[in-house]
C-alpha positions as CSV (number, residue, x, y, z in Angstrom):
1,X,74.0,-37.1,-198.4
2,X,76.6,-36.4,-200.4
3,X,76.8,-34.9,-204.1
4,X,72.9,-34.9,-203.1
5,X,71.4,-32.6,-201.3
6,X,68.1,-33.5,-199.5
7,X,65.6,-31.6,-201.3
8,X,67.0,-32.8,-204.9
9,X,67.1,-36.4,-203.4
10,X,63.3,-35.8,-202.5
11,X,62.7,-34.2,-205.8
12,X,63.7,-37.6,-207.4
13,X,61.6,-40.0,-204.9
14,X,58.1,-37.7,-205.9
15,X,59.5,-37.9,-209.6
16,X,59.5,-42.2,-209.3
17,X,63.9,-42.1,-210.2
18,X,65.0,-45.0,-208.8
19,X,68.3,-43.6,-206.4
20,X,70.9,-46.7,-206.4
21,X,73.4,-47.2,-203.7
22,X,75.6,-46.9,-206.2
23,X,78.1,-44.7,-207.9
24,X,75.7,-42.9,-210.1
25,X,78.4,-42.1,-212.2
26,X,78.4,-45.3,-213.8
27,X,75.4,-44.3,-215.7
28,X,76.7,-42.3,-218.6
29,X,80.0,-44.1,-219.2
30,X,80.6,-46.1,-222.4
31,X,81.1,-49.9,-220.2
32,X,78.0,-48.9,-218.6
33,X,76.5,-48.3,-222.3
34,X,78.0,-51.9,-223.6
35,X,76.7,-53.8,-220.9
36,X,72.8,-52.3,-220.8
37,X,72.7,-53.5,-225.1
38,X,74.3,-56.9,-224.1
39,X,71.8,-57.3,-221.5
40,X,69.1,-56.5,-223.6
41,X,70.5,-58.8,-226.1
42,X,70.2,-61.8,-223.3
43,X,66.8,-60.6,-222.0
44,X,65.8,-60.8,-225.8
45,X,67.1,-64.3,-226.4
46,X,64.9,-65.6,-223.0
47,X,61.8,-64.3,-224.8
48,X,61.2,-61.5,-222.8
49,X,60.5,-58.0,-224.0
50,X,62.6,-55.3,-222.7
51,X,60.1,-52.8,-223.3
52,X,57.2,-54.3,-220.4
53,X,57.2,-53.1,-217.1
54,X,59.7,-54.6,-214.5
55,X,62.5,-55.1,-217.0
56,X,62.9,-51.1,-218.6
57,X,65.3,-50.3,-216.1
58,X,66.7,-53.9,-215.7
59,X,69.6,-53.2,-218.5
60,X,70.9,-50.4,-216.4
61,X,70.5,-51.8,-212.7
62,X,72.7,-55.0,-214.1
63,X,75.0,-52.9,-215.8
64,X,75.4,-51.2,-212.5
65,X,75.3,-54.2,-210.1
66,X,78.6,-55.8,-211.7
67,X,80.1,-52.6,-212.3
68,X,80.0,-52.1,-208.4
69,X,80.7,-56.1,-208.1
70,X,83.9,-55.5,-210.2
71,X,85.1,-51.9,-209.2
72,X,88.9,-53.6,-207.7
73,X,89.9,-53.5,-211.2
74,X,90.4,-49.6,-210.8
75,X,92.0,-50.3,-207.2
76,X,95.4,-50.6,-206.0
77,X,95.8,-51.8,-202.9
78,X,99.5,-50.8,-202.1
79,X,98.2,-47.2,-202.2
80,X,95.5,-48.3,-199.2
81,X,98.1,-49.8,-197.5
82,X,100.6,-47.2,-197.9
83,X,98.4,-44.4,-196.9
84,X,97.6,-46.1,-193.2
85,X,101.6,-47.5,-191.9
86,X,101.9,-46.1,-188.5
87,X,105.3,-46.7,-186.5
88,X,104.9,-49.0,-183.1
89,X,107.9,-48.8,-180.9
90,X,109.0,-51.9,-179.8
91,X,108.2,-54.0,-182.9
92,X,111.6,-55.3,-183.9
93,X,112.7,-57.9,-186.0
94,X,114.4,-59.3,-183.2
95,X,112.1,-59.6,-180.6
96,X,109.1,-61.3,-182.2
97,X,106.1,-62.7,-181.1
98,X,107.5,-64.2,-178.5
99,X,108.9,-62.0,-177.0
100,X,106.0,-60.1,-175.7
101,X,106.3,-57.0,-178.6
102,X,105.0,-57.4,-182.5
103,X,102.4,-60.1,-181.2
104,X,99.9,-61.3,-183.5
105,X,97.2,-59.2,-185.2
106,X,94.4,-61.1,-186.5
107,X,90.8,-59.3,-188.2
108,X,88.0,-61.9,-188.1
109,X,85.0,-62.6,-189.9
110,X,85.0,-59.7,-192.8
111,X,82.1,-60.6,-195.1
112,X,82.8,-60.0,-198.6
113,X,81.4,-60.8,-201.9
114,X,82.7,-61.6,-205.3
115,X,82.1,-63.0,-209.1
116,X,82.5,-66.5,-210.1
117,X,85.3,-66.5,-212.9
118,X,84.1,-69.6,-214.2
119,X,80.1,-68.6,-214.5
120,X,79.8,-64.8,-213.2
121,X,77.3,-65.9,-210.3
122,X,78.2,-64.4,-207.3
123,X,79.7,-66.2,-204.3
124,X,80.0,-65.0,-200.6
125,X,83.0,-65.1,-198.8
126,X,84.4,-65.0,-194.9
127,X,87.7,-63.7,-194.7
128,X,89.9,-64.3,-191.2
129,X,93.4,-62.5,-191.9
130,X,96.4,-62.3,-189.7
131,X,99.7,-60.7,-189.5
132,X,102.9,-60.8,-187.6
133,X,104.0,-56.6,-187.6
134,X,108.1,-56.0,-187.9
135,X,110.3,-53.1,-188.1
136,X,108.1,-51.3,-186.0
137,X,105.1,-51.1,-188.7
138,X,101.4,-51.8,-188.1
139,X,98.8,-50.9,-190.5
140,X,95.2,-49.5,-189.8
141,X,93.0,-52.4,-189.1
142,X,90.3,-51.4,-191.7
143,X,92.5,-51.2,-194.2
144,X,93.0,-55.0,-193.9
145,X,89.3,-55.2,-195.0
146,X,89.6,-52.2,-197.6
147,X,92.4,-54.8,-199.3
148,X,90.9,-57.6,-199.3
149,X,87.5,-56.0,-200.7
150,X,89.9,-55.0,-203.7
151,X,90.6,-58.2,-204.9
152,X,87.0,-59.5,-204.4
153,X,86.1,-57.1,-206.1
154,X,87.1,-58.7,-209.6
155,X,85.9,-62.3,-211.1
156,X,87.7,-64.1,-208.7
157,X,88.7,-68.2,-207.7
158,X,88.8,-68.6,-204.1
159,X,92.4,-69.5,-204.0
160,X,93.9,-66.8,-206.2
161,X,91.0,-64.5,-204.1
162,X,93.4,-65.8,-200.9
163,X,96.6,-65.7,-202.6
164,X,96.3,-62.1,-203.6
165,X,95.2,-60.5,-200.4
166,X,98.1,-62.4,-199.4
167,X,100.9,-60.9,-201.3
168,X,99.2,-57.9,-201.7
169,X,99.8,-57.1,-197.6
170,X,103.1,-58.6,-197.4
171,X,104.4,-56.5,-200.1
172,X,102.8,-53.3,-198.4
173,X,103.4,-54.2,-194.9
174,X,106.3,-55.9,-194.7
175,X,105.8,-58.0,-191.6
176,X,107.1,-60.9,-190.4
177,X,104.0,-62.8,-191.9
178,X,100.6,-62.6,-193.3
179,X,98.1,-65.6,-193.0
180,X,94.5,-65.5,-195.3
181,X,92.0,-67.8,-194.7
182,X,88.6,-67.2,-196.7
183,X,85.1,-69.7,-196.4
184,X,83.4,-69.5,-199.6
185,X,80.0,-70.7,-200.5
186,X,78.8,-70.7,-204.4
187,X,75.0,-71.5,-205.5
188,X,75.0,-75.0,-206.6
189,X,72.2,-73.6,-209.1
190,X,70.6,-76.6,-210.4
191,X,68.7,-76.8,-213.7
192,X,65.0,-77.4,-213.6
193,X,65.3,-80.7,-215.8
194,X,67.3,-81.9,-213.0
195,X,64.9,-80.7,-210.3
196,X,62.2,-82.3,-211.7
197,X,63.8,-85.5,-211.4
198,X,65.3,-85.0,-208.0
199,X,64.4,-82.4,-206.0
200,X,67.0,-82.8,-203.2
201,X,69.6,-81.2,-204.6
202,X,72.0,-79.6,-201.9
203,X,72.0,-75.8,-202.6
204,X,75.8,-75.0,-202.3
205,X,79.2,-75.6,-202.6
206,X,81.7,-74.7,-200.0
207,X,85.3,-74.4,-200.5
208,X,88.0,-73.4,-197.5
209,X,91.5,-71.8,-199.0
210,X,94.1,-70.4,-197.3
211,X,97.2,-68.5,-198.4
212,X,100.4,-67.9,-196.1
213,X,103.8,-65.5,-196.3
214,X,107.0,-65.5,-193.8
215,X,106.2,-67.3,-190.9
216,X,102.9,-68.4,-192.1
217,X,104.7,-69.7,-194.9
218,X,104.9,-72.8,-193.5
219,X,101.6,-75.0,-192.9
220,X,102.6,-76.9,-189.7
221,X,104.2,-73.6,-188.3
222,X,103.5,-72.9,-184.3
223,X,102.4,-69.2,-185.4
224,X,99.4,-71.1,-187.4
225,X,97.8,-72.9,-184.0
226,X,97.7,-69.3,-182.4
227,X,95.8,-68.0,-185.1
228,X,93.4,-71.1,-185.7
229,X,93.1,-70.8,-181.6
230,X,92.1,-67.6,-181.8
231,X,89.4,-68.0,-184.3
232,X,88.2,-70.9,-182.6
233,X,87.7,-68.5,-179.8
234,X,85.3,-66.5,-181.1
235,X,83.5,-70.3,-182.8
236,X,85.3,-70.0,-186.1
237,X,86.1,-73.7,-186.4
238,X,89.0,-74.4,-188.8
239,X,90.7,-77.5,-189.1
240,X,94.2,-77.4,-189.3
241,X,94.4,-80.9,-191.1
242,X,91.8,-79.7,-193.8
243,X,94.2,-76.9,-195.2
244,X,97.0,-78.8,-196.3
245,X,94.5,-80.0,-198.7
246,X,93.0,-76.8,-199.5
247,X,93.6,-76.0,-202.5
248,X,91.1,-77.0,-204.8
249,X,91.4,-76.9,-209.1
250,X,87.5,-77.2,-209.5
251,X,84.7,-75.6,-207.0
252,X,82.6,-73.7,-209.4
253,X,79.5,-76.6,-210.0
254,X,79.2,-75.0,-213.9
255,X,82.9,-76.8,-213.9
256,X,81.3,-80.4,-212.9
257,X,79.0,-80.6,-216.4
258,X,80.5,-82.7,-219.2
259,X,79.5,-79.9,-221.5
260,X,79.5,-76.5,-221.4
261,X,77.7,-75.7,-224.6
262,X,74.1,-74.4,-224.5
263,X,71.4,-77.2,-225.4
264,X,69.1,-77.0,-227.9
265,X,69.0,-74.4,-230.7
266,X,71.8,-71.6,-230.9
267,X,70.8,-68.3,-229.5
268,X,72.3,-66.1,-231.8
269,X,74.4,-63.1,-229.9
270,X,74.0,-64.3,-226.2
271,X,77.0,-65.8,-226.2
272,X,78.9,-62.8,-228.1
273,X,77.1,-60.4,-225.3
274,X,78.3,-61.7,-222.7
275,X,81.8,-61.9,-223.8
276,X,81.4,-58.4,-224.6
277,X,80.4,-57.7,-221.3
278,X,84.0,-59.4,-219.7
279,X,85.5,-56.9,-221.6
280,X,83.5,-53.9,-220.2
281,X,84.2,-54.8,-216.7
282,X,87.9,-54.5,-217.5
283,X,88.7,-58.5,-217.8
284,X,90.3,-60.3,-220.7
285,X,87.8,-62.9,-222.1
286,X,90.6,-64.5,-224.2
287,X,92.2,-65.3,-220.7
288,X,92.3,-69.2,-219.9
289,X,89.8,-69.3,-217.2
290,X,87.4,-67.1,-218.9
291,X,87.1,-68.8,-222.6
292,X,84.7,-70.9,-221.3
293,X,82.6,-68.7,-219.4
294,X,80.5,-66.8,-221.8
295,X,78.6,-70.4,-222.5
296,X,78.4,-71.7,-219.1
297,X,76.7,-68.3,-218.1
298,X,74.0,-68.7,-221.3
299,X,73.8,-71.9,-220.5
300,X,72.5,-71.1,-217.1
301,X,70.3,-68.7,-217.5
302,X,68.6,-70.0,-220.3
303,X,66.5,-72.1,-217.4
304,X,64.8,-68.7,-216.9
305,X,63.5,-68.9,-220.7
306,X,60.0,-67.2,-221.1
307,X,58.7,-70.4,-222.3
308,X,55.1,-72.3,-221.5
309,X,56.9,-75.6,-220.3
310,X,55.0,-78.8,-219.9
311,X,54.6,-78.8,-215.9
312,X,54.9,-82.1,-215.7
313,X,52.2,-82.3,-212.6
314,X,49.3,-85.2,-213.8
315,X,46.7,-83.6,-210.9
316,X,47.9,-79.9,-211.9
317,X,47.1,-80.4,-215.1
318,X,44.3,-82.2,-215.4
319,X,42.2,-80.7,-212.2
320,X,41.2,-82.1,-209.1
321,X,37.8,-82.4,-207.5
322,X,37.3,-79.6,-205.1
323,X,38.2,-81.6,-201.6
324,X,35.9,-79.9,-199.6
325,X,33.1,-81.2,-201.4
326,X,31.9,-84.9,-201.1
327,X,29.1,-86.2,-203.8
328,X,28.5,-82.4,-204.4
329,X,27.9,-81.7,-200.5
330,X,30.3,-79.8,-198.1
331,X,31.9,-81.3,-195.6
332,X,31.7,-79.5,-192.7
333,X,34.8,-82.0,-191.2
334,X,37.9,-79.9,-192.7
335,X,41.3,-79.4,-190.6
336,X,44.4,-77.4,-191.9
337,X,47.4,-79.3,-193.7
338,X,50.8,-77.8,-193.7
339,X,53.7,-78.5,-196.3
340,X,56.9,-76.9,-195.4
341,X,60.2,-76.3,-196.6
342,X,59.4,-76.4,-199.8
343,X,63.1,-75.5,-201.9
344,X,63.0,-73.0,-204.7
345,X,65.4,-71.5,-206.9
346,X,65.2,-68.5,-208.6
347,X,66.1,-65.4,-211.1
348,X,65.9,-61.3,-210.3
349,X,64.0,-59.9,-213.1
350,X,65.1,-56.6,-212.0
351,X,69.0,-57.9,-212.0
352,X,69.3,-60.9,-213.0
353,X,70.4,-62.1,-210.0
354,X,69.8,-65.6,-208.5
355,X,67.5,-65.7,-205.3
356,X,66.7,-68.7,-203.4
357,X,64.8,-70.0,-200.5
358,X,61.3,-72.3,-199.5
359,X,57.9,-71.8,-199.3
360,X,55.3,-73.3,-196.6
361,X,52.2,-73.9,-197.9
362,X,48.9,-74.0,-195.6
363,X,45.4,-75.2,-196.6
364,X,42.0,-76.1,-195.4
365,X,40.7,-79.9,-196.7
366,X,38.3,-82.2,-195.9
367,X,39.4,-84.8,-193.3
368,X,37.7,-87.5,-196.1
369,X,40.4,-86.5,-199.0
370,X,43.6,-87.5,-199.2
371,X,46.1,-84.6,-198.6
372,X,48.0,-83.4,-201.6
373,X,51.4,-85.1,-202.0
374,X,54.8,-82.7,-201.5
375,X,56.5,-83.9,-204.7
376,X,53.1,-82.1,-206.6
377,X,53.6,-78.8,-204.8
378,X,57.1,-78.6,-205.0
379,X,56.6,-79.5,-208.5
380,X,54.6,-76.3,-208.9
381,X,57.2,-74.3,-206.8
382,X,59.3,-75.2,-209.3
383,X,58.0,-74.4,-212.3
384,X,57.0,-70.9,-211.1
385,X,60.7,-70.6,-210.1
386,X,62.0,-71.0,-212.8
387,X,61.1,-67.8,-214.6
388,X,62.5,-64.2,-214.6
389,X,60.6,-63.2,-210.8
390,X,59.8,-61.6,-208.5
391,X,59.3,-63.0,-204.9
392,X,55.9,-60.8,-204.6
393,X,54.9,-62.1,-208.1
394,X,55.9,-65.9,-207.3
395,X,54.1,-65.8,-203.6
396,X,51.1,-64.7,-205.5
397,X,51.0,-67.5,-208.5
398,X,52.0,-70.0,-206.1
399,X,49.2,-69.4,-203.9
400,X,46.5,-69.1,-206.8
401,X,47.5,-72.2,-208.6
402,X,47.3,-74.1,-204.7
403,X,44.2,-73.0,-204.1
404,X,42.7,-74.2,-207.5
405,X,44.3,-77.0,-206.6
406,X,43.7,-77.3,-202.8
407,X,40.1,-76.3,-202.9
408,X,40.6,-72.4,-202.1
409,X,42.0,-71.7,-198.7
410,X,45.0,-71.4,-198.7
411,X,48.0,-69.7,-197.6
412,X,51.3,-69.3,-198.6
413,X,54.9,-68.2,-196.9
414,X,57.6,-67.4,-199.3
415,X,61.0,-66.8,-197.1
416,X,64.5,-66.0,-199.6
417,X,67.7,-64.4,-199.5
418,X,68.4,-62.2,-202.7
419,X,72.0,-61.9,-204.1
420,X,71.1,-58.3,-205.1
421,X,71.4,-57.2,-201.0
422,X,74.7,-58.3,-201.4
423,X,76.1,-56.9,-204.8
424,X,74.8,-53.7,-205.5
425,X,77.0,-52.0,-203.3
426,X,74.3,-52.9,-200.1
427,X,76.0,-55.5,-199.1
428,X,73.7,-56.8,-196.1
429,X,75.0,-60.2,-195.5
430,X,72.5,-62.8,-194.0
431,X,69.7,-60.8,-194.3
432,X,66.0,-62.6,-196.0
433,X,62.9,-61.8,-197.5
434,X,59.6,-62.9,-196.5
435,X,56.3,-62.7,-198.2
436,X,52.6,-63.9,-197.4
437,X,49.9,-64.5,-200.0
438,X,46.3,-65.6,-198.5
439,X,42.9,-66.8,-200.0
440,X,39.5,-68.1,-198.5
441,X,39.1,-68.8,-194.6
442,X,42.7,-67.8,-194.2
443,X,41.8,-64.0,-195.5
444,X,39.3,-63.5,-192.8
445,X,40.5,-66.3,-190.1
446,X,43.0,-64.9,-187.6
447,X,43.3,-67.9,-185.5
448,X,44.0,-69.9,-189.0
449,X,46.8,-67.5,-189.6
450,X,48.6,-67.9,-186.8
451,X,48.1,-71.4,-186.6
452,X,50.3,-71.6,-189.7
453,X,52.7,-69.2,-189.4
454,X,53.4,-71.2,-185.8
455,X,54.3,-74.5,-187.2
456,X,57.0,-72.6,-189.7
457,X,60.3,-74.2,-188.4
458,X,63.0,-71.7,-187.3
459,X,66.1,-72.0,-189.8
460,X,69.1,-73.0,-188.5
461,X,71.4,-70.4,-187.3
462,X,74.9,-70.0,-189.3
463,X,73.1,-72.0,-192.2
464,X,73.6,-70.7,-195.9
């Protein structure tokens, strides 16, 4: 366990100290210190107070998370590649490929992580990287993945992100060729006025970069359809006429707004805080791509204000007539309803980190009443996403406000993927969240539970 020992890690669990996967050295260290007060100082501008339960700690775990997200600014990785060359008789600059010796070494589907330059959300990334070995040098296979963790480690653009795993393995190696492709996929984060108004926003934007030295150097190269062939082996489907045209100036979807300037009154400091906190993590915020940033971060997570917004919903606010009742009777003819899919975005109150996903939505009503409509729950899905959360916290309100609505039986699945599993040093790609709130005939109905939970759709495998 480490610097830990397991009777002092126990100690800590009885004593409620919350153990991070991370360097706990972080902690005391003056960036650590600057970030936690410019945190507070954005929590503070949302409305919140730091001091309630759920958000004490929340300075420090964000402090943390994106010292961890940004730790390849104190990496070099020519000494990673240095410390793991080992000689291969037989791989001569002569022979080649072709030949039969110094074939092709390809590393496929390394899953890394990295900060968005352009808003400081963070974006996932698959990395396929290839390289042609020469004067009788090959490299240890994880150290491919160590360098290209370095450089995604830092706020990144997927290009550069390709260009400098690139160069940085051609300078260290010194092969005949080194060939970067990465699959990145950013959180088109919408804003709630927009959701309102159309909730069918698609949820991300996808961007495919490569990057190419020596004999990868060239696009239409033979050496390129080996290594596209072999990906497409194992069903990594890349087409070779897409990356000519690869290279993309604008991906990040804060870039597509005609304005980056926060709406409505000036927050005074949030702007200056986050600034401060590109300097803690090492960057320059004076740097071209980052002078905008600041505002396009405030700007986005000042939808999470702790605000009582108008929700909009004419039944939700004003009440409906219990459904199970007719002319103050019950109706004894009730059958369950299901809305599913239901899209939500949300914000980590414990790290200010976006987490997404839908909610199905169960509920007993009278066969007599006319089922609620979608837009009016995900309406209400919305307006409880858009708040500092928690998923257990939004399960719950969305089921209570449903059943006042939906005449008390109800029951509700909340199923999300969390950013925080993949940028606190966790790092467990593709894994989700689920959650279950239930009220009325639902609480003490088996059957009606698993009636439900059977007509949740499976997700689509490989989706985002």
């Amino acid at each position: 366990m480490g610097a830990l020992d397991e009777g002092h890690f126990n100690e800590e669990l009885r004593n409620g100290v919350e153990l991070d996967c991370l360097d706990l050295g972080f902690e005391d260290q003056p960036e650590t210190v600057a970030i936690e007060d410019a945190v507070k100082v954005l929590l503070q501008g949302l409305g919140e107070d730091i001091n309630r339960e759920g958000l004490k700690k929340t300075p420090l775990r964000v402090a943390k998370a994106l010292r961890e997200g940004t730790k390849g600014y104190k990496q070099k990785a020519k000494d990673i590649v240095q410390s793991a060359l080992f000689p291969e008789v037989g791989l001569d600059d002569a022979v080649g490929h072709a030949g039969g010796a110094g074939g092709l070494v390809i590393v496929r589907d390394l899953d890394l992580f990295s900060y968005c330059e352009s808003c400081l959300l963070p974006f996932q990334v698959k990395c396929q990287i290839g390289y042609v070995p020469s004067g009788q040098r090959v490299v240890g296979l994880s150290k491919l993945s160590r360098v290209a963790d370095v450089f995604a480690k830092r706020l990144q653009d997927p290009q550069r992100l390709a260009d400098e795993i690139c160069s940085a393995l051609h300078h260290g190696i010194k092969p005949a060729g080194v060939a970067v492709i990465l699959q990145c996929s950013h959180m088109h984060f919408p804003n709630i006025e927009s959701l309102f108004l159309d909730s069918s926003r698609q949820g991300w934007v996808k961007a495919l970069v490569h990057s190419g030295s020596g004999v990868f150097e060239n696009n239409f190269a033979d050496v390129w359809d080996d290594f596209l062939s072999l990906l497409k082996f194992r069903g990594i489907n890349v087409d070779k006429t897409r990356m000519k045209d690869s290279k993309q100036q604008c991906w990040c979807p804060s870039q597509y707004s005609s304005s980056v300037e926060v709406t409505g009154p000036p927050i005074p400091g949030m702007v200056t805080a986050v600034t401060s906190i590109l300097s803690s993590l090492g960057e320059d915020p004076s740097r071209e791509e980052l002078v905008r940033t600041p505002s396009r971060f405030v700007k986005w997570l000042m939808n999470f204000q702790n605000a009582n917004l108008e929700m909009k919903l004419n039944a939700f606010a004003c009440g409906r007539t219990d459904p199970l009742k007719q002319n103050g009777e019950v109706s004894l003819h009730k059958q369950i309803y299901t809305v599913l899919n239901l899209t939500f975005w949300s914000q980590c109150e414990h790290h200010l980190l976006p987490f997404h996903g839908v909610v199905h939505i169960g509920y007993y009503s009278a066969e007599e009443i006319t089922p609620a409509s979608k837009s009016l729950l995900q309406s209400m899905v919305h307006f409880y996403g858009f708040k500092l959360q928690v998923q257990e916290r939004l399960t719950r309100q969305i089921a209570e406000t449903a059943s006042s609505l939906l005449g008390g039986d109800v029951m509700v699945v909340v199923e999300a993927n969390h950013n925080c599993m993949i940028s606190r040093g966790i790092e467990k790609f593709g894994s989700s969240t689920a959650t279950i709130a239930v009220l009325g005939l639902f609480s003490s109905d088996p059957a009606a539970r698993a009636k439900f939970l059977q007509n949740i759709p499976t997700p689509a495998s490989g989706g985002s």
